[in-house]
C-alpha positions, 0 to 999 in steps of 0.5 A: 510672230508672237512676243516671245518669238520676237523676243528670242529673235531680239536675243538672237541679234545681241548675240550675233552682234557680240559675236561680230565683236569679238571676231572683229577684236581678234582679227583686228589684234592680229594686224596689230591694231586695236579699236579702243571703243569697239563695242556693241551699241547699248542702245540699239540693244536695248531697243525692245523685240524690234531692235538691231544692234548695231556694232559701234567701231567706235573712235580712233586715233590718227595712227591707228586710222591710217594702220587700218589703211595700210592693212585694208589696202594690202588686203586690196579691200580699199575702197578708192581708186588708184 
């Protein structure tokens, strides 16, 4: 793979990790939910040609954890038994 395929690659997965977010947001908005720090990871983004970026749900508080839950577990995706 050359540089420049490697880098339009790199591109492509910024984009779909900016993609994710705003799928993410607006499914979340829907159930009444927000992920305040719900972003991509500048991090991973800016790793080189090589990079993954990663999608950083970022932090919560309490209420909206267990608001979360609910909506997991009524959707049946909870991942516990019971």
């Amino acid at each position: 793979m050359t540089i420049k395929e490697r880098r339009r690659a790199a591109e492509g997965g910024v984009r779909a990790a900016e993609d994710a977010v705003v799928r993410l947001k607006e499914g979340f908005s829907g159930v009444g939910i927000t992920l305040p720090s719900l972003r991509t990871d500048p991090v991973t983004c800016a790793g080189g040609e090589s990079a993954t970026p990663l999608v950083d749900l970022g932090r919560c508080n309490l209420d909206t954890a267990l608001r979360l839950s609910v909506v997991l577990e009524a959707q049946g995706l909870a991942g516990h038994d019971g």
